[in-house]
N, C-alpha and C positions, 0 to 999 in steps of 0.2 A: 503519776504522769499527767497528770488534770495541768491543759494547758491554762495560761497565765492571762492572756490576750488575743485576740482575733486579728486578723485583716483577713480582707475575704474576696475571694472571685469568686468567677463563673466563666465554665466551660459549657460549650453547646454539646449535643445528647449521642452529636457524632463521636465525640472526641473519647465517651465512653466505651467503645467497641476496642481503640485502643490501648487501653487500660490493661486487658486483658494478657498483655504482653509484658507489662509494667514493670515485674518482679526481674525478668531476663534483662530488662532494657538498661535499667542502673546499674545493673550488673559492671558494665560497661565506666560506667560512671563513679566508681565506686574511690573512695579516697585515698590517697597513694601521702607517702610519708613527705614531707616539703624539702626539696631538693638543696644544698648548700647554698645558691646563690640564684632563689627563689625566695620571693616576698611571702609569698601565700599559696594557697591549696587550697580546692574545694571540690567534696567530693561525697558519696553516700558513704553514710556509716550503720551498721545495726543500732535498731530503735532498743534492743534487748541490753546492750552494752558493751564494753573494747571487748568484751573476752567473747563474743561471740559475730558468729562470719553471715547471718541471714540477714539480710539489706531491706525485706519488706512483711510489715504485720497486717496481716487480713481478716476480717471479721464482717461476712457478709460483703456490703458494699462499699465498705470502707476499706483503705489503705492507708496506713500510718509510712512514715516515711521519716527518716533522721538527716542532714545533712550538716556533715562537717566540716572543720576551716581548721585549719593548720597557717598560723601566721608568726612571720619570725619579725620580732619586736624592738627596733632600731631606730631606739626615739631620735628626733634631729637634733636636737643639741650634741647630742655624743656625736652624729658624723660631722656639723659643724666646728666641734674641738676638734675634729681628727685633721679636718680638711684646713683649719688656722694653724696647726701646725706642722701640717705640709708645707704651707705658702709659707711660715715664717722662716722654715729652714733653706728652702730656693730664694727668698731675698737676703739670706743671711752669709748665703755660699755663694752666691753668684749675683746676688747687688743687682737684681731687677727686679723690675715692677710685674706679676702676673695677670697675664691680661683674661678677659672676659669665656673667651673657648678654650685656655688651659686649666682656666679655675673649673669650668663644668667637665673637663677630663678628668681632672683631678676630683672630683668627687665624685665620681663613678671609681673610680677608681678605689677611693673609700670604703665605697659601699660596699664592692666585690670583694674587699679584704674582712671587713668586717661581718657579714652576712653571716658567713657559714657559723662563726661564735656566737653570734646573735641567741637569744632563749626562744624558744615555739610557744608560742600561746595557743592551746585549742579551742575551738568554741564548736555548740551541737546547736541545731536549731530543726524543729519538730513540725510536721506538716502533715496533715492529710486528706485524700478525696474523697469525694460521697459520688459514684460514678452513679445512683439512680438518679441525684436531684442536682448534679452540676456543681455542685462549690467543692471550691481548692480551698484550705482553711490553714493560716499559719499562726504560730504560738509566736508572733512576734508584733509590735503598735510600730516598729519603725520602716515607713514606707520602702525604703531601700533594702532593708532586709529581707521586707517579703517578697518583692521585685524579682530579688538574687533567687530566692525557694523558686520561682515560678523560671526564673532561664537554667537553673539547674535542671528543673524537668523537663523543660522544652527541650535542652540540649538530649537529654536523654533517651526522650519520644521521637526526638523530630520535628514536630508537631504540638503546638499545646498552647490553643488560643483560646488562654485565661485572661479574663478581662477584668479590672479593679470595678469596684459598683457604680453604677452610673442611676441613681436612684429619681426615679419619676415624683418624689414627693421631696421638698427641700427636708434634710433632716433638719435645720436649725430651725425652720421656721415651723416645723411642726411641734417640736421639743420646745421652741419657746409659747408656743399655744397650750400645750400640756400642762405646760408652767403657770401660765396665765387663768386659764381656765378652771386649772382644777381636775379635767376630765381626761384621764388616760383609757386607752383602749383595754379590756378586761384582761386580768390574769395579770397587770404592770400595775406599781406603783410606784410612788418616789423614793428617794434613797436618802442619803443626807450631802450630798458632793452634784458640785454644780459648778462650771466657768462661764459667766458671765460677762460678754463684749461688747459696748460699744460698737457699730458696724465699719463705723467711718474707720480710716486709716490713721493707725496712733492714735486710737480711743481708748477710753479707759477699760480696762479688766479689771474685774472682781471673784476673787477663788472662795465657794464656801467649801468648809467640810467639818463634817460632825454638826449640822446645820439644817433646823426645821425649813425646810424647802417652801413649805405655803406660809413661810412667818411674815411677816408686815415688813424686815428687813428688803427679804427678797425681793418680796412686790412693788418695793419702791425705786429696786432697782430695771426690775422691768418696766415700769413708768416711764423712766425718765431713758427707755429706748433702746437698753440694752437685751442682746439676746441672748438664747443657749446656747452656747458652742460644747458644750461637755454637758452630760447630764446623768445623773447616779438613780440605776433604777435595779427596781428586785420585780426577777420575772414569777411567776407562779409562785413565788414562797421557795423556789428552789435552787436558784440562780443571783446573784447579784452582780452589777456591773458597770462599769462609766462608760455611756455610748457617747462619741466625736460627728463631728458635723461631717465627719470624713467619714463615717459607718464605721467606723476601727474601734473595736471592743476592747476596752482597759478592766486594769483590776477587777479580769471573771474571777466570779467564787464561788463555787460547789458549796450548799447551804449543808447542816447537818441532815437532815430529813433525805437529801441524795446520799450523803457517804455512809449515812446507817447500813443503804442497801448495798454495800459492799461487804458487809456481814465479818467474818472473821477472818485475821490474814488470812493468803493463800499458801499453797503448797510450796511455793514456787516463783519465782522473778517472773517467767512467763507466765505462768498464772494467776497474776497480780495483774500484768502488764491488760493481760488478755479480757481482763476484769474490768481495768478500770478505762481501759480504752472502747467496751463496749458499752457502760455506763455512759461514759463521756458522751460519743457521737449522740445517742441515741434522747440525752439532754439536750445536745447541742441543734440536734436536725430539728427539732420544735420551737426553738427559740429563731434561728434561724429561717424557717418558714415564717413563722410570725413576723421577725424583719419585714420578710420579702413581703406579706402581707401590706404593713403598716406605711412602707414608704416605696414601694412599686421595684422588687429586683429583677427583672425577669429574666430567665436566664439564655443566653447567646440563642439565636434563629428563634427562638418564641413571637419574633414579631414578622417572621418571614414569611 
């Protein structure tokens, strides 16, 4: 269950006391099947799997969390055919033109007919908190995605002022120093993946991957002014990963040297789950610290 990606907030140290409630609160919020003539659904699901009803996994000060979507899939070209051949049979039968508010009737109209046949697509998306050190952590790179994890729990709490990174140190402009330099802060080194921008608007891009990062290639690309915008780094020999100028962690990878220490399956789904999810944070809270070291996170009232 080793998430794939990061996007990351922070909760101030109040928000933790609420926490404690957390398991009952989704409860409430929990995923309900998508109604005939509903578009989507979203709601908790067990992090364990459909065939089981617990909504939240705890391990210490963590809380894993699943949330799911249920969306019924009704591409537009198929209501746009449904809806041409509505109109063609009203000017066919009755010899007029339909105008601009029968046509957006008539396809509502479509849609309500059609929906309920529609196929459900489900999608699960994986979150968790660290109530000692303030970060909401989602397994997802797409802004809107993780957006949605955070008002899924806010609706749930009430309350839940998670806030995206607002980092005191440019990442690009440190990552493109890194670059330049030579000199990374201890425990990081380079990767072989790097995007490289131009700053100006409609500047060039250049994608390396599989690519000696200190080659003479790249340093001439940094010359002539371009920066990091992505950059591919291995953390302690344990971790590998493309950090974004957004702080949004791409293609994380648990090195072997971590998943040795998962040692032989477990007994069990839960026991697997409970394994690898306590491996996971406990990698994750160190690299994460180190972030907040390198480029300044501090987390919500810290500066109060």
């Amino acid at each position: 269950m080793f998430f794939r990606n990061l996007s990351l907030f922070r909760f101030p140290e109040s928000t933790s006391k609420s926490l404690k409630t957390l398991e009952k609160d989704i409860e409430s919020q929990r995923l309900r099947e998508c109604g005939p003539l509903e578009l989507a659904t979203r709601g908790f699901v067990s992090p364990y799997g459909r065939n089981d009803d617990v909504l939240l996994h705890q391990v210490g000060a963590y809380s894993l969390l699943t949330i799911g979507t249920e969306e019924r899939l009704l591409p537009g070209v198929v209501v746009n055919e449904a809806l041409a051949d509505r109109i063609a049979q009203i000017t066919e039968k009755e010899g007029r033109r339909v105008g601009a508010k029968e046509r957006k009737r008539l396809k509502e109209e479509v849609i309500s007919d059609l929906l309920p046949r529609a196929f459900i697509r489900p999608s699960r998306l994986s979150a968790y908190l660290d109530a000692e050190e303030g970060w909401f952590v989602v397994d997802s790179a797409s802004r809107k995605a993780a957006e949605d994890a955070v008002s899924q729990v806010r609706e749930a709490l009430g309350r839940f002022p998670a806030t995206p990174m607002a980092p005191e140190e440019s990442p690009r402009a440190l990552m493109t120093d890194w670059l330049i330099g030579g000199k990374l802060p201890d425990g990081l080194v380079l990767g072989e993946e790097c995007e490289l921008r131009d700053p100006a608007e409609a500047g060039a891009v250049v994608r390396c991957r599989r690519q000696d990062l200190e080659s003479d290639e790249v340093r001439e690309h940094l010359k002539s002014g371009k920066q990091a915008f992505q950059l591919g780094l291995v953390f302690d020999e344990r971790i590998s990963f493309v950090l974004g100028e957004d702080l949004v962690v791409r293609k994380l990878k648990f090195l072997d040297v971590v998943l040795d220490e998962l040692g032989d399956g477990a007994e069990s789904a839960r026991a697997e789950l409970d394994a690898s999810f306590a491996l996971m944070t406990l990698e994750l809270r160190n690299l994460l610290g180190r972030l907040d070291t390198w480029f300044g996170l501090p987390r919500p009232g810290d500066r109060d």
